[in-house]
PAKOL-133718 format. One record per atom (N, C-alpha, C): residue in three letters; x, y, z. Coordinates in steps of 0.001 Angstrom, whole numbers, plus 500000, padded with zeros to 6 digits. Layout:
<nodes>
alaXYZ/...
</nodes>
This chain:
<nodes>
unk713454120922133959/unk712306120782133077/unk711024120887133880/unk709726121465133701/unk708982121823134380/unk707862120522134476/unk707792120382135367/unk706936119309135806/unk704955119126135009/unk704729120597135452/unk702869120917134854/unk702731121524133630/unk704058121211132825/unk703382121368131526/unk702645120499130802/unk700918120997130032/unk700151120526130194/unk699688121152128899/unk699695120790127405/unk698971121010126169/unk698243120544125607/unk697191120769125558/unk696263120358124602/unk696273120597122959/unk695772119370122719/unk695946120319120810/unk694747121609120770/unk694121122160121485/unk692998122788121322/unk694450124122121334/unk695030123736122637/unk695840124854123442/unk696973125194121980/unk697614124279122001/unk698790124294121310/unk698527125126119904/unk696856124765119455/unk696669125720118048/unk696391126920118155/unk696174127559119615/unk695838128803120340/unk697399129117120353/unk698401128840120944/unk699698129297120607/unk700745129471119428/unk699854128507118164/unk700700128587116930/unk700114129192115989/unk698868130240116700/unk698197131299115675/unk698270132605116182/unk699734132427117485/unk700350133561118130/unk700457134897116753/unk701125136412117889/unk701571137308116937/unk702577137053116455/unk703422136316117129/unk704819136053116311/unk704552135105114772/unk703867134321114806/unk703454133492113071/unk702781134920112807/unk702171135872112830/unk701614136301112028/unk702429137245111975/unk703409137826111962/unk704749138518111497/unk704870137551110244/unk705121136665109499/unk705541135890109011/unk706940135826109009/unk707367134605108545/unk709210133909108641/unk709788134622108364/unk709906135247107591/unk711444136135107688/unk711207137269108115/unk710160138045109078/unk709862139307109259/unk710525138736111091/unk709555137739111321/unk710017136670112685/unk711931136780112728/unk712203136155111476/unk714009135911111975/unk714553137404111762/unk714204138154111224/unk714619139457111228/unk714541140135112077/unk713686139855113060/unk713515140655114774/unk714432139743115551/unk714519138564115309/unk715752137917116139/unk716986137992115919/unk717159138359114696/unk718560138667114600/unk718709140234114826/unk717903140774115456/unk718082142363115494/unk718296142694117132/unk717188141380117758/unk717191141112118769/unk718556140806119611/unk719048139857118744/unk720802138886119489/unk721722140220118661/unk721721140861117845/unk722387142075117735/unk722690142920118423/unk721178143532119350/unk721075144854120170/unk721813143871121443/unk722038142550121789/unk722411141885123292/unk723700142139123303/unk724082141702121786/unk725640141872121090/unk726456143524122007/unk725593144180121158/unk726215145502121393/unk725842146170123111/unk724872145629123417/unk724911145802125084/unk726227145288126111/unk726510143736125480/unk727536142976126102/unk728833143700125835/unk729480144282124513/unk730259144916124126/unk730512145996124740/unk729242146977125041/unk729475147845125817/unk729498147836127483/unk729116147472127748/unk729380146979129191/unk730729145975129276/unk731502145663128376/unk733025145514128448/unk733570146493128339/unk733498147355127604/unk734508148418126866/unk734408149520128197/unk733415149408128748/unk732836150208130067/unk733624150177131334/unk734869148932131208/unk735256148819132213/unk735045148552134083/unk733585148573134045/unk732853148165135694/unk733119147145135935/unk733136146118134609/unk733550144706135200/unk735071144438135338/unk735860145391135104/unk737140144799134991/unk737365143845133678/unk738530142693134734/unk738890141675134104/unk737312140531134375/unk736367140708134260/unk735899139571134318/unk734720139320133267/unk734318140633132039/unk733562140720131351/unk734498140813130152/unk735013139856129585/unk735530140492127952/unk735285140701127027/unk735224141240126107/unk734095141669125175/unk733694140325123537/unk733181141180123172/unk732582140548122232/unk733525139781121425/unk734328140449120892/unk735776140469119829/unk736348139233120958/unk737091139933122136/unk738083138842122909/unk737045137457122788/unk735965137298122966/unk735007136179122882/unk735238135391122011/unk734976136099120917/unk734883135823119414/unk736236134978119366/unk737602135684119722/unk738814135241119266/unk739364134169120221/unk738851133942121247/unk739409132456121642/unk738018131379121705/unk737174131938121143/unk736121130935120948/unk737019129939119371/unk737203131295118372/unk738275130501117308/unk739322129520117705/unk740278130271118803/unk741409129394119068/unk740406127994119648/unk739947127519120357/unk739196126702120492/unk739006125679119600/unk738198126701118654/unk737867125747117238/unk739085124589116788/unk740189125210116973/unk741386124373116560/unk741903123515117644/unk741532123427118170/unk741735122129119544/unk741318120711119246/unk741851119776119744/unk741379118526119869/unk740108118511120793/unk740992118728121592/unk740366118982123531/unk738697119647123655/unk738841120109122897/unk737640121118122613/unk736391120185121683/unk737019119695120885/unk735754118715119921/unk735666117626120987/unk737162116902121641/unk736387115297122426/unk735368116113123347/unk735317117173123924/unk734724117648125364/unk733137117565124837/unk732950118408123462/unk731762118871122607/unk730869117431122216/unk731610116654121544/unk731203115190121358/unk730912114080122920/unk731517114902124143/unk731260113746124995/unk730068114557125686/unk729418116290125381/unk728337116343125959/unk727025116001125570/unk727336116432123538/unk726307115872122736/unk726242114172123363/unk726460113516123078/unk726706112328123552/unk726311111887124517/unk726570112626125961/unk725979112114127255/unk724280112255127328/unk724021114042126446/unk722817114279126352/unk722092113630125432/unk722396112673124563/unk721523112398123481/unk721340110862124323/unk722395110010124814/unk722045109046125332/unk721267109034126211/unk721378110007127369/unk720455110305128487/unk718860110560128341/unk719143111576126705/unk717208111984126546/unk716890110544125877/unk717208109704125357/unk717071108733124548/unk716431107459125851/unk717129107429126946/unk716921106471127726/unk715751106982128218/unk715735108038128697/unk714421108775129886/unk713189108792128494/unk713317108964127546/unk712157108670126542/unk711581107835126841/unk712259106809126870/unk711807105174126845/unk711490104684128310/unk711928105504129346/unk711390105386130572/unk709953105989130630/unk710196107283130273/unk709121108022130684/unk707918107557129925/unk707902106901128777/unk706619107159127497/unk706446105542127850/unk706809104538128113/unk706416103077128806/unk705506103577130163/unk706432103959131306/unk705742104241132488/unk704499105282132454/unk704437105787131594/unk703229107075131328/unk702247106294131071/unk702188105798129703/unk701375104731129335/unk700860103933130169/unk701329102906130400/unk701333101969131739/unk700087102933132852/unk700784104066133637/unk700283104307134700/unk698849105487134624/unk699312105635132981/unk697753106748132706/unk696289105799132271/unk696721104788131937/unk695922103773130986/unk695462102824132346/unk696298102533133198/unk695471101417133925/unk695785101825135449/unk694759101795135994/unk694776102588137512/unk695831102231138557/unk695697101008138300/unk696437100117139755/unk698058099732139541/unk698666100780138218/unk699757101207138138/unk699940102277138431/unk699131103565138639/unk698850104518139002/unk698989104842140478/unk698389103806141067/unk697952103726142401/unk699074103439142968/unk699709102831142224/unk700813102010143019/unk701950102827143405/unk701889103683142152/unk703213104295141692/unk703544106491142239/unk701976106473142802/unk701372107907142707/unk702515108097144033/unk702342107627145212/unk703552108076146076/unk704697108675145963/unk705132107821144903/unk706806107837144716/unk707091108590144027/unk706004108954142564/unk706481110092141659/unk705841111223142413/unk704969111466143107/unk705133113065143956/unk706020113004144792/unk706707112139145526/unk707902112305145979/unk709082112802145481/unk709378112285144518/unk711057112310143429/unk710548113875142499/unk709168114153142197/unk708993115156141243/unk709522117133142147/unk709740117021143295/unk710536117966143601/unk711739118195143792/unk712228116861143597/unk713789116662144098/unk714441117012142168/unk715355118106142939/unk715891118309141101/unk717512117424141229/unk717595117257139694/unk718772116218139701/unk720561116792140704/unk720686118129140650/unk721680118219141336/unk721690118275143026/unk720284117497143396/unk720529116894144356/unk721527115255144718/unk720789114879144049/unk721401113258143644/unk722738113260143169/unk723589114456142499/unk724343114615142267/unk725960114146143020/unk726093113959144094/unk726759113757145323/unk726761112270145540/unk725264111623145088/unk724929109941145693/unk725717109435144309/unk725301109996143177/unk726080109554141748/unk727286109761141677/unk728218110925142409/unk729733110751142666/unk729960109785143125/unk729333109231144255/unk729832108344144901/unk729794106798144704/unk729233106768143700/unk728753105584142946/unk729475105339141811/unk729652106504140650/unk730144105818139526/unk731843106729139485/unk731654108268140221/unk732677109154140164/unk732628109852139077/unk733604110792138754/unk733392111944137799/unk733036111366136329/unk732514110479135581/unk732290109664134460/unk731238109974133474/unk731276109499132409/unk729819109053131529/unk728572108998132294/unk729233107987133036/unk727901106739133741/unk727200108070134419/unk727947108867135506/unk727288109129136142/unk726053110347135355/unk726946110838134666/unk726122112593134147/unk725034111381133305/unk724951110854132591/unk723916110141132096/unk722660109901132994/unk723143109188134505/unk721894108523135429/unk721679110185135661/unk721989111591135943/unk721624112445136238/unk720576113193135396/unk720987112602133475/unk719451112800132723/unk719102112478132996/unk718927110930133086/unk717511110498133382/unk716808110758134480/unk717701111334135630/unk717001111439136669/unk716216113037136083/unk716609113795135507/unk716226115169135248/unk714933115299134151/unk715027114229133188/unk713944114114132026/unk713113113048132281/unk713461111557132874/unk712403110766132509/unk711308111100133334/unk711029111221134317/unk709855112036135567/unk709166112811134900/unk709664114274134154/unk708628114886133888/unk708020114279132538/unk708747113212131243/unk708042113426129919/unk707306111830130447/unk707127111427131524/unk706360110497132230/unk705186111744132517/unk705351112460133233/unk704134113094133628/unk703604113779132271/unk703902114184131372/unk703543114590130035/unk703069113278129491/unk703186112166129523/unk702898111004128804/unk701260110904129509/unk701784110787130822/unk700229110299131404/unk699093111694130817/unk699378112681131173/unk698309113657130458/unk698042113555129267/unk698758113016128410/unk698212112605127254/unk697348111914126782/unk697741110650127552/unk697131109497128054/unk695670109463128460/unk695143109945129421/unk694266110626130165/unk693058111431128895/unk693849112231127660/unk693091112876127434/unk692374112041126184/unk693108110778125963/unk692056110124124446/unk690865110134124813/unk690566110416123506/unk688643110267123394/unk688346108654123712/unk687291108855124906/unk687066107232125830/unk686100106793124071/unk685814107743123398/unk684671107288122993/unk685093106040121660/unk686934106669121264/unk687307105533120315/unk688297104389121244/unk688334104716122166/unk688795102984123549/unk687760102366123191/unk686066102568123384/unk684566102206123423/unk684950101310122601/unk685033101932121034/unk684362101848119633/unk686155100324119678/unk686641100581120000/unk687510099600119676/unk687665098289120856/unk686993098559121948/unk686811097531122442/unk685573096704122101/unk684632097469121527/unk683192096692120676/unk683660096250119558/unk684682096116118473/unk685433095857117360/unk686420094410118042/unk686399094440119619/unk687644092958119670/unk688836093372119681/unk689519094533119444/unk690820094823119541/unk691242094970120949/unk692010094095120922/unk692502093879122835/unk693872095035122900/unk694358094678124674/unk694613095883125576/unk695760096829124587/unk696981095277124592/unk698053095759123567/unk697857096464122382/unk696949095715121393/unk696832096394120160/unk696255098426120352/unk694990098227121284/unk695062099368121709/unk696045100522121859/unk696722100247123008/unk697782101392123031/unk698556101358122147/unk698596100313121028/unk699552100824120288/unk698376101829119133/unk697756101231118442/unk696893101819117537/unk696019103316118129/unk695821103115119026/unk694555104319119490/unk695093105403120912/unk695747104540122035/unk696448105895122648/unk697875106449122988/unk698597105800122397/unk699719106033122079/unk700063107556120728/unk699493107183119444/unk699305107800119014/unk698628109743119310/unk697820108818120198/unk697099110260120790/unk697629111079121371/unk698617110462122581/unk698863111187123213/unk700448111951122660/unk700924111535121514/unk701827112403120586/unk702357113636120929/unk701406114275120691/unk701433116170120690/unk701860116287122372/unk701267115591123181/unk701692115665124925/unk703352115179124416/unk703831114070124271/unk705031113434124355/unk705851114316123584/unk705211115159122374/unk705883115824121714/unk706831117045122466/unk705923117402123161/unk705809118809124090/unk706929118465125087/unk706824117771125547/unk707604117299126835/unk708998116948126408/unk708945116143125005/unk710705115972124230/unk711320117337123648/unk710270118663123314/unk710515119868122957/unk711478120318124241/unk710859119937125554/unk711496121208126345/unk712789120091127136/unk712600118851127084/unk713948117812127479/unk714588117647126649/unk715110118203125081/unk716045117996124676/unk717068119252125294/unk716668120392125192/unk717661121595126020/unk718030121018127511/unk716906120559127976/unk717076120601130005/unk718042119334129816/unk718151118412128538/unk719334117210129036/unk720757118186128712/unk720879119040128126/unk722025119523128151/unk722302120043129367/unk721432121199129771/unk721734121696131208/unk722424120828132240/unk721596119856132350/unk722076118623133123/unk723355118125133444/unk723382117751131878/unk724782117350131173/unk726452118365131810/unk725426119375131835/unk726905120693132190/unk726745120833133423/unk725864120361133942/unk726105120827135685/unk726959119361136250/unk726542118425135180/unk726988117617136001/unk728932116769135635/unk729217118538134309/unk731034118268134299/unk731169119461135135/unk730275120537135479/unk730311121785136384/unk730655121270137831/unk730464120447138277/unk730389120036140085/unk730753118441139861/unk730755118109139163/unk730828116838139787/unk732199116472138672/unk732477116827137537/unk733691116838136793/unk733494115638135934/unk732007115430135278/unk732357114294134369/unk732620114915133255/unk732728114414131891/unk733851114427130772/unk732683115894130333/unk733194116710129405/unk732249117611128961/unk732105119033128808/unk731501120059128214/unk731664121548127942/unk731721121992129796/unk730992121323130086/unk730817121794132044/unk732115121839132634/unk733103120421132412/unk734119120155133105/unk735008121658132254/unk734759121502131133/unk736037122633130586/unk735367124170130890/unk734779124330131426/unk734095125828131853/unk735066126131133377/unk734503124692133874/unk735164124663135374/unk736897124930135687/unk737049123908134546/unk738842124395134109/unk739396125941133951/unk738386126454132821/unk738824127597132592/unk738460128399133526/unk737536128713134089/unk737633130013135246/unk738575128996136160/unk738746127977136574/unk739925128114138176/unk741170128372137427/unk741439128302135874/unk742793129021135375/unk742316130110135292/unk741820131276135434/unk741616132477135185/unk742072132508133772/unk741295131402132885/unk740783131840131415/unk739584132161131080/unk739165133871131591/unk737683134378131653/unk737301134398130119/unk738315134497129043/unk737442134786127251/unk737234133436127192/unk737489132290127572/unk737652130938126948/unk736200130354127342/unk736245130812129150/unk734754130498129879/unk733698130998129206/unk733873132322128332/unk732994132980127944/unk732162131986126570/unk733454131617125975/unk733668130876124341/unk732884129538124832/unk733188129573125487/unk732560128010126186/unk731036127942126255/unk730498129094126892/unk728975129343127613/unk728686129870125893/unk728826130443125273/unk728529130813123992/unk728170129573122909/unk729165128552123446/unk729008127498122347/unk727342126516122739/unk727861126674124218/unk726138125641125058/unk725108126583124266/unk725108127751124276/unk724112128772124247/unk723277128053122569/unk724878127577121761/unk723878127814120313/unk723863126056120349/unk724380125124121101/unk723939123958121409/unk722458123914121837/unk722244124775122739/unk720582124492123177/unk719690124825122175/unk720218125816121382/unk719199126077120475/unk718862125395119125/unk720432125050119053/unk720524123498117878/unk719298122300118486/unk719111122242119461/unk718501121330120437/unk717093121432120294/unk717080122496120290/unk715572123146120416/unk714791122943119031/unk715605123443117946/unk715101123549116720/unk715081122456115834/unk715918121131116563/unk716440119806115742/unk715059119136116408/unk714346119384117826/unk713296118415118460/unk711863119224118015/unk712000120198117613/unk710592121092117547/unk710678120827115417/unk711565120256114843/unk711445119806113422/unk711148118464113189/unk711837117590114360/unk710810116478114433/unk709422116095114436/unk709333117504116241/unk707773117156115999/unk706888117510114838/unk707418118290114293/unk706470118695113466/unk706513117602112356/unk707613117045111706/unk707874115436110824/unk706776114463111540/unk706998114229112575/unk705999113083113152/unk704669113222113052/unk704165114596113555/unk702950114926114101/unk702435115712112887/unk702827115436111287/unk702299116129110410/unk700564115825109996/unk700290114603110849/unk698984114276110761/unk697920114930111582/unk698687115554112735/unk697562116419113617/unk697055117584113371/unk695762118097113818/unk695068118941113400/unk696265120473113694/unk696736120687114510/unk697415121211115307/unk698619121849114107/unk699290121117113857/unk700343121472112716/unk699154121870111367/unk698654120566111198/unk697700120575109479/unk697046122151109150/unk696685122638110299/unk695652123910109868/unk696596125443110150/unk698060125354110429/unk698849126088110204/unk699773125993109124/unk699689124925108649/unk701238124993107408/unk702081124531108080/unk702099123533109049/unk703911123899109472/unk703812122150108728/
</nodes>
């Protein structure tokens, strides 16, 4: 997940009055499905092409043990224990990141305290730590979980504090001349504000906790679509690996489109959504 992403609602209404909205909705899903069509028939042909051998199978072989799949046990516990690791993991690093943001954007000498350590940890990506968490919890839940949080709460912390940072000082002013003390504040006046930042940052950590999630049944073998990827290529089951990476593929995007319908539910009060329709 990228560390300097950085939106403003000024920015964000500059990107949602893109060319793609002005295609309108079904002119938009009609280029994407024409789009994942033409990939379709590229992938197909570059099987049928034979360069790859045995290690590209086509669309159809895809298709047909992605089905056999479907009828597995093995296949739903694996699916349910990644949803699962990832929803617990973005769920915890939320609540890490949007406390500590707060906290360290709002009052300096949490800031100060704390500025070392998060430019330290903010280059280190989670499949470093990966190895210290084997060795700690072993191929498990526990561990692929501490590996979200190590992967999401850092950056939607650094998205929190920019948020943070950007309330208008001028209604902190107007509400500290009114008597409303520190607490009531952040809850009423910058918490709220900084929304559209927190929004942004849960947009692009609901996909990156999956990634996570699969690298960390990919190498390290906890429960999950990762661990059964890893299975199937060391059995030289290349259509199954394929069925597998196909299923993450429309997981991330389930991901994508389930956190970007929220924001827009939550944040139906901002100028940002209000003056587009969404």
């Amino acid at each position: 997940m990228p560390d300097g992403v950085r939106l403003s609602p000024s920015a964000r209404r500059a990107s949602r009055s893109g060319e793609p909205r002005s295609l309108g909705r079904f002119a938009h899903l009609a280029y994407g499905v024409l789009g994942a069509v033409l990939v379709l028939g590229l992938w197909q042909a570059a099987a049928a092409s034979g360069r790859f051998g045995s290690g590209l199978p086509s669309v159809l072989e895809t298709l047909s043990a992605l089905a056999g799949l479907l009828g597995t046990a093995a296949f739903w516990s694996e699916l349910g224990a990644t949803i699962g690791i990832a929803a617990i993991g973005l769920a915890v690093s939320s609540v890490i990141g949007v406390v500590f943001g707060v906290l360290a954007g709002r009052f300096p000498l949490v800031r100060s305290a704390t500025l070392a350590v998060t430019e330290f940890l903010k280059p280190i990506p989670p499949i470093v730590v990966l190895p210290l968490a084997v060795m700690i919890w072993g191929p498990t839940q526990q561990m692929a979980i501490f590996l979200v949080i190590v992967g999401c709460a850092l950056a939607i912390a650094i998205q929190t504090i920019a948020g943070v940072e950007d309330v208008d000082p001028v209604a902190l002013s107007t509400a500290r001349s009114y008597g409303i003390g520190t607490a009531e504040s952040l809850w009423r006046i910058v918490l709220p504000s900084s929304l559209p930042f927190i929004g942004t940052a849960m947009r692009i950590a609901a996909p990156a906790s999956l990634v996570v999630t699969v690298v960390a049944g990919l190498l390290g073998g906890s429960p999950g679509l990762g661990r059964s990827i890893y299975l199937a290529q060391s059995a030289g089951e290349v259509a199954n690996m394929y069925a597998l990476v196909v299923v993450l593929g429309v997981l991330g995007v389930a991901a994508q489109g389930i956190s970007s319908a929220a924001e827009r539910r939550l944040l139906h009060w901002h100028p940002s959504f209000r003056k587009t329709g969404s």
